[in-house]
C-alpha positions as a Markdown table, in Angstrom:
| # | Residue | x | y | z |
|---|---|---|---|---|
| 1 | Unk | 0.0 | 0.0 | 0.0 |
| 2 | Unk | 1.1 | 3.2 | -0.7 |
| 3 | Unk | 1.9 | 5.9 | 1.6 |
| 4 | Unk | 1.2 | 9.5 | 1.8 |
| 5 | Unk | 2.7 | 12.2 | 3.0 |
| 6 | Unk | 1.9 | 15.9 | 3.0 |
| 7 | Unk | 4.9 | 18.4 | 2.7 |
| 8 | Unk | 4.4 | 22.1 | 3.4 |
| 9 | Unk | 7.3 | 24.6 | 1.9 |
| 10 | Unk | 7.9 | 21.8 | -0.9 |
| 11 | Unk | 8.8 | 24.6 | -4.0 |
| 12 | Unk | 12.4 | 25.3 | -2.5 |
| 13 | Unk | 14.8 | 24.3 | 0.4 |
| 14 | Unk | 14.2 | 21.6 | 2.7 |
| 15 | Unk | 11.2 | 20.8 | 1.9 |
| 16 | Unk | 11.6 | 20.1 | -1.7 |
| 17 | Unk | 14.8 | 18.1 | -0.3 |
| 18 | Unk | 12.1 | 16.1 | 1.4 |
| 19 | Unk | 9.6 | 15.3 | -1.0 |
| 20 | Unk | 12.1 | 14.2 | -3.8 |
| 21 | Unk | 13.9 | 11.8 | -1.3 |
| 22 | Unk | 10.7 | 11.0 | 0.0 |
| 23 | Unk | 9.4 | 10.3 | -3.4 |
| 24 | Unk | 12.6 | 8.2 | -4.1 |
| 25 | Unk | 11.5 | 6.3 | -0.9 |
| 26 | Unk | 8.1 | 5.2 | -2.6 |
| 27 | Unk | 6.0 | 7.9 | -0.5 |
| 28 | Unk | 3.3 | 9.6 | -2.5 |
| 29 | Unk | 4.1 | 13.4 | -1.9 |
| 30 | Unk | 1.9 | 15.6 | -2.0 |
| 31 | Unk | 3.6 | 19.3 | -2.1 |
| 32 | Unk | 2.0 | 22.6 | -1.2 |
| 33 | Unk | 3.5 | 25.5 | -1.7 |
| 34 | Unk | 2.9 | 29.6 | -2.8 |
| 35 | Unk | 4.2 | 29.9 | -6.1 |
| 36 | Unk | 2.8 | 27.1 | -8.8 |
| 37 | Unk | 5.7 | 27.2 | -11.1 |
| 38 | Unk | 8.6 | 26.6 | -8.4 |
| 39 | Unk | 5.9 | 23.8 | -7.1 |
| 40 | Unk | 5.7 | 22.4 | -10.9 |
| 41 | Unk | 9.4 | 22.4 | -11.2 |
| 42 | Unk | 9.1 | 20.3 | -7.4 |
| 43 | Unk | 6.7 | 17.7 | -8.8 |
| 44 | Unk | 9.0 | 17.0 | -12.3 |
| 45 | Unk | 12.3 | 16.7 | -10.0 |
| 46 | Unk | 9.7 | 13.8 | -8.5 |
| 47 | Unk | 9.0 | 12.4 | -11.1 |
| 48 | Unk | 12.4 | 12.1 | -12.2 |
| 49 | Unk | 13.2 | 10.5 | -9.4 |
| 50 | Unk | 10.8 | 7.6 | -10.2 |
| 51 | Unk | 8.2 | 8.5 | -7.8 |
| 52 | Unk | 4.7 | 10.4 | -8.0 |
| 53 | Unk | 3.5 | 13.8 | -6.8 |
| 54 | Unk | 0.7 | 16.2 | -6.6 |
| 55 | Unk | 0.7 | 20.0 | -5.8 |
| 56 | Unk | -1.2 | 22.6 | -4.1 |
| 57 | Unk | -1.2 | 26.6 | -3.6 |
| 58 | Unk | -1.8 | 27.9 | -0.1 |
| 59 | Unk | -0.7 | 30.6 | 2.0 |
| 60 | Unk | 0.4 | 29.6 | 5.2 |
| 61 | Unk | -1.0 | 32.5 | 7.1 |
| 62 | Unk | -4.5 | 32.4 | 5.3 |
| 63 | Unk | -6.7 | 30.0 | 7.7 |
| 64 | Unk | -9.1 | 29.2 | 5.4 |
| 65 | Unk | -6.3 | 28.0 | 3.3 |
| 66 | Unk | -5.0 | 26.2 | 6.0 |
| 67 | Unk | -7.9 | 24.4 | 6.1 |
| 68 | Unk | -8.8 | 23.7 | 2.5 |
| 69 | Unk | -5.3 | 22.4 | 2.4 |
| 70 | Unk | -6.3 | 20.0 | 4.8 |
| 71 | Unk | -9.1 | 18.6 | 3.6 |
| 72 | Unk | -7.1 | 17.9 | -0.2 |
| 73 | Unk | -4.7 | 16.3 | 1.8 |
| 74 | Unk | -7.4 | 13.8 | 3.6 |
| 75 | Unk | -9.1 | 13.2 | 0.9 |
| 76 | Unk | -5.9 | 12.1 | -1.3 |
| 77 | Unk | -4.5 | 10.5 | 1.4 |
| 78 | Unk | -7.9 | 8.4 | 1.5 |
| 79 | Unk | -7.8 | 9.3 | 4.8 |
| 80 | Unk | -5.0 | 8.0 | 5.8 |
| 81 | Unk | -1.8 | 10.5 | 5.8 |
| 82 | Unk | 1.3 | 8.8 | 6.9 |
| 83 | Unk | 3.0 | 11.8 | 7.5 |
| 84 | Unk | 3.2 | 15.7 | 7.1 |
| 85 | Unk | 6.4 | 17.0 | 7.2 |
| 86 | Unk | 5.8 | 20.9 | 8.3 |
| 87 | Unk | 9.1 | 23.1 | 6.7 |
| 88 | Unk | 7.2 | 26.0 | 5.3 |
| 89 | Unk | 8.6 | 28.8 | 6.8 |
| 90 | Unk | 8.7 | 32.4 | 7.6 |
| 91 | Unk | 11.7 | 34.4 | 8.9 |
| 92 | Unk | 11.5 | 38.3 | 10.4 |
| 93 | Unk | 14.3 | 39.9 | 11.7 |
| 94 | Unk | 14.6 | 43.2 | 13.1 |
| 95 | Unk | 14.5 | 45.3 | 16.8 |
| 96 | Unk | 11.5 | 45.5 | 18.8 |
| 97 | Unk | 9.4 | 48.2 | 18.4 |
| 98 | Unk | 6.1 | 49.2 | 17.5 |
| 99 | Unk | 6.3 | 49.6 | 14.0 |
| 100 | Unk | 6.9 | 46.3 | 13.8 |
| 101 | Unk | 3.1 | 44.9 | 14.7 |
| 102 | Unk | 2.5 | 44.3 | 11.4 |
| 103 | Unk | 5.0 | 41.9 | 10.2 |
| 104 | Unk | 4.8 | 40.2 | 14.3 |
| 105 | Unk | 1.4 | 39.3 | 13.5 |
| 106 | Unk | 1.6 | 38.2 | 9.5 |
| 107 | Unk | 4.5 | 36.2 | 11.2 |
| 108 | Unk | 2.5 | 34.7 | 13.8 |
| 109 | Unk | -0.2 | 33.6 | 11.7 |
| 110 | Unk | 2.5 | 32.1 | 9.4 |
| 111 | Unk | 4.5 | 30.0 | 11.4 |
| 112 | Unk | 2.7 | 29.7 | 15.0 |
| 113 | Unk | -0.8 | 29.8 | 14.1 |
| 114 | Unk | -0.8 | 27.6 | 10.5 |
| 115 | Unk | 1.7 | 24.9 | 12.4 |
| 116 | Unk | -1.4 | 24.7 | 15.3 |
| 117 | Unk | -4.5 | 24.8 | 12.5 |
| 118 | Unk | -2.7 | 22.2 | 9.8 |
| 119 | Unk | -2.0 | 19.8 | 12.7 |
| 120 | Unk | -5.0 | 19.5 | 14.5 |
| 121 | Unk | -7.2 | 19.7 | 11.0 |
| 122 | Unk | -4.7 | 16.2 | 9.8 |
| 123 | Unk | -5.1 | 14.9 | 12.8 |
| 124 | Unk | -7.9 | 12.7 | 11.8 |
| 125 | Unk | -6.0 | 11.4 | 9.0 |
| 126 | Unk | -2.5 | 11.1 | 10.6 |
| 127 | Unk | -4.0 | 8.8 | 13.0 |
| 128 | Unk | -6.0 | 6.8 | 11.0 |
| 129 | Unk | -2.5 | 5.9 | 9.4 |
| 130 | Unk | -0.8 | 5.9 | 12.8 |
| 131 | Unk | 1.6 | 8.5 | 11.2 |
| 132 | Unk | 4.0 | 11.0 | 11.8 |
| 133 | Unk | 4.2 | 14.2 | 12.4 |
| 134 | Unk | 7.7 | 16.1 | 11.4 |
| 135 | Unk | 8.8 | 20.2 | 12.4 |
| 136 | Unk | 11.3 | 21.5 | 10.7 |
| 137 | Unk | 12.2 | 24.1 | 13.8 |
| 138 | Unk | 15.8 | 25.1 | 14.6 |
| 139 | Unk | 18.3 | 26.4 | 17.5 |
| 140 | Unk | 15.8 | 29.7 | 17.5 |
| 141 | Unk | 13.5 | 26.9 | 19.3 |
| 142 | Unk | 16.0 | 27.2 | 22.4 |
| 143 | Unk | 18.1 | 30.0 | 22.4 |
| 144 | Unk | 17.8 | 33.7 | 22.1 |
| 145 | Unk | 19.1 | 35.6 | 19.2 |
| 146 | Unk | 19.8 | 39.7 | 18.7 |
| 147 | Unk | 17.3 | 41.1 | 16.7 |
| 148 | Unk | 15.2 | 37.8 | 16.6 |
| 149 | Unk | 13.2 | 38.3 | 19.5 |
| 150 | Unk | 9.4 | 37.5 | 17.6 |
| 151 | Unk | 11.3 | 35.0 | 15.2 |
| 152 | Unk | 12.3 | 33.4 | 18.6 |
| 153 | Unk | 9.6 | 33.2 | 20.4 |
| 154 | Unk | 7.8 | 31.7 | 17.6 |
| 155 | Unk | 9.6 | 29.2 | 17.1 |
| 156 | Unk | 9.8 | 28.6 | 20.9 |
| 157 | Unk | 6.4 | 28.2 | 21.1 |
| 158 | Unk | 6.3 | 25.6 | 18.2 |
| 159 | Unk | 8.6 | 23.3 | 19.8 |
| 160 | Unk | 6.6 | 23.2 | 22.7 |
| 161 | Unk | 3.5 | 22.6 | 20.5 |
| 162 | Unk | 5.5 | 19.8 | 19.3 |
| 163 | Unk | 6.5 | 18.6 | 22.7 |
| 164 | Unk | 3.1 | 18.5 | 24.4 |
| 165 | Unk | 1.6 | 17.0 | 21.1 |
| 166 | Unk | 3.6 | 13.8 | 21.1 |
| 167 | Unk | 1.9 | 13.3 | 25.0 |
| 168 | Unk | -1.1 | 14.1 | 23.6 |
| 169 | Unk | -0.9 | 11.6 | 20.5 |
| 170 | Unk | 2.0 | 9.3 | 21.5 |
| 171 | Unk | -0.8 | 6.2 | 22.6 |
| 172 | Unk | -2.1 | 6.0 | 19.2 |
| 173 | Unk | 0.8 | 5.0 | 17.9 |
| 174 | Unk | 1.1 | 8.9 | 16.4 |
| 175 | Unk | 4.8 | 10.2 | 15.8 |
| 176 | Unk | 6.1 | 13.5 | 16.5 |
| 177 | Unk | 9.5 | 14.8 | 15.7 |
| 178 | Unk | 11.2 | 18.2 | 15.8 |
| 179 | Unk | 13.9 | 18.4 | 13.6 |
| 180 | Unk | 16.7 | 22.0 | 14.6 |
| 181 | Unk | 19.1 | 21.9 | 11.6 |
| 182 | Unk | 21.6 | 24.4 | 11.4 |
| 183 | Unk | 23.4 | 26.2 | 8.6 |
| 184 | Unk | 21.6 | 24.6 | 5.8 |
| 185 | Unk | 22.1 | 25.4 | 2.3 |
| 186 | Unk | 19.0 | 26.7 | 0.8 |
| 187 | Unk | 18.2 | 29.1 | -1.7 |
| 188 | Unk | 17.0 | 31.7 | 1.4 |
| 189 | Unk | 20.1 | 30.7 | 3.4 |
| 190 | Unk | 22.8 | 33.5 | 4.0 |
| 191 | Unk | 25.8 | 31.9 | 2.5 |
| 192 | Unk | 27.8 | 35.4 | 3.0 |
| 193 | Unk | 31.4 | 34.1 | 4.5 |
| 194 | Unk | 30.5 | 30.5 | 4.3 |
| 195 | Unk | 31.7 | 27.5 | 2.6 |
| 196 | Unk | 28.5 | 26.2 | 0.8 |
| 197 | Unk | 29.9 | 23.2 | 0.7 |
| 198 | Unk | 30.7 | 22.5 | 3.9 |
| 199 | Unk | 27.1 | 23.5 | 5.2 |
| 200 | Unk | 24.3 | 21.0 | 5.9 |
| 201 | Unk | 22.8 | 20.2 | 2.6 |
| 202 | Unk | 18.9 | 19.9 | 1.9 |
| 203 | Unk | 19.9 | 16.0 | 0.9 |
| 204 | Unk | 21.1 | 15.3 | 4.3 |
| 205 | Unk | 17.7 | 16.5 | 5.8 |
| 206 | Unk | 15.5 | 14.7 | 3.7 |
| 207 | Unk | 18.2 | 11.7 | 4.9 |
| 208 | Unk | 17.0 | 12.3 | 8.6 |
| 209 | Unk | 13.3 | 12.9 | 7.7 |
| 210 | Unk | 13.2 | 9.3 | 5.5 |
| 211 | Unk | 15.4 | 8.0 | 9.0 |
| 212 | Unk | 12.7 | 8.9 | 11.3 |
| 213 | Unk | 9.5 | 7.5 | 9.0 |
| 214 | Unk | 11.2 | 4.0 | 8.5 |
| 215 | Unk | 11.4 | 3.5 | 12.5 |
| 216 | Unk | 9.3 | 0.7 | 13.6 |
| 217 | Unk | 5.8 | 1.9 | 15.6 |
| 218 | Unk | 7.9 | 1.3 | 18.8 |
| 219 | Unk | 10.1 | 3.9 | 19.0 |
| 220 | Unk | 9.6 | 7.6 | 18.0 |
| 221 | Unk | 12.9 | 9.9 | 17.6 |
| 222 | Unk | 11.8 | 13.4 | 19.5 |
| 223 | Unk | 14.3 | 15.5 | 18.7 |
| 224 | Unk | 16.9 | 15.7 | 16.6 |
| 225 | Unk | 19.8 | 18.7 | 16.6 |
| 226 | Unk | 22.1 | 18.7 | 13.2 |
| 227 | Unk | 24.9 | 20.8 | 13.0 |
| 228 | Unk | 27.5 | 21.1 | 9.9 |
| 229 | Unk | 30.2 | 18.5 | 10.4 |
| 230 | Unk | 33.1 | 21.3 | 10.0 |
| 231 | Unk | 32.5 | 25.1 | 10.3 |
| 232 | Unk | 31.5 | 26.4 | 6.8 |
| 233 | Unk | 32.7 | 29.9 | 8.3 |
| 234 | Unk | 35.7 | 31.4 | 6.2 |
């Protein structure tokens, strides 16, 4: 039987990483996304990987999106999503201050509010498959950075979503695992002073992600931190 997974942020980065090893792996991906053409570009590097795909547009901070999103991703799974891998993203950097509201809330209703609506909408579906759920977080999740005091807390606040979720789910045989990579080499990464290639590489996080769905239903992986073997700083 095939399985299915769901993979936000799958038109760049990680996430496409994900859904073409995933793809490789036999998974049915299916890839949302905001810009059609980068997700088209996703679905033929699947396809030349031997596997099969489908795409949707949604906006991560639109809630009714959110939830349409959802319900494609039920109904293709046939009810039965095996795992959504959540690495759609949304970074904002700057001082606190007050003209910043603006781009606090679009940020919160990207990242903090779309992780909590996408999970409990699949959660129907994720445990009908006894499935997995997979953040793509970072060392933001634990430590505090200069000048990323709401990108911080967000991501705070979605690791302990995560954390509290797996004691929530963990007796229905439900996986949950936060995954803090570090220096990865994405199109959005700053590579300013760094050896590219000596950063993590989007290959070795779809490695981990295809690691942790191939455990067997008695052990779940929690937490994983990945850091670049040797400093890509020159």
């Amino acid at each position: 039987m095939t399985r299915t997974a769901l993979i936000t942020g799958a038109s760049s980065g990680i996430g496409r990483g994900a859904a073409i090893r995933l793809a490789r792996d036999g998974w049915h991906v299916l890839a949302q996304g905001r810009n059609q053409d980068r997700l088209q570009e996703t679905l033929e590097m699947i396809a030349e990987s031997g596997g099969t795909g489908e795409s949707f547009v949604a906006e991560m901070g639109d809630m009714e999106q959110i939830e349409a999103l959802s319900d494609w991703a039920s109904d293709r799974s046939g009810g039965a999503l095996g795992a959504m891998v959540h690495a759609a993203a949304k970074f904002t950097y700057g001082t606190v201050s007050t003209d910043r509201f603006e781009d606090w809330d679009r940020s919160i209703d990207q990242v903090l509010r779309a992780t909590i609506r996408l999970t409990a909408h699949l959660l129907p579906a994720v445990r009908n498959a006894q499935g997995t759920y997979i953040y793509i977080c970072g060392p933001t999740s634990w430590l505090g950075w200069k000048n990323h005091a709401i990108h911080c807390a967000l991501r705070h606040a979605q690791a302990g979503f995560a954390k509290a979720l797996f004691e929530d789910v963990r007796e229905d045989g439900i996986g949950v695992t936060l995954i803090h990579p570090g220096f990865v080499h994405t199109p959005s990464a700053d590579t300013a002073g760094k050896d590219t290639d000596k950063m993590i590489q989007v290959e070795d996080v779809g490695q981990l992600i295809s690691s942790t769905l191939e455990l067997p239903k008695t052990a779940c992986v929690s937490e994983f931190t990945v850091r670049p073997q040797r400093s890509p700083y020159v």
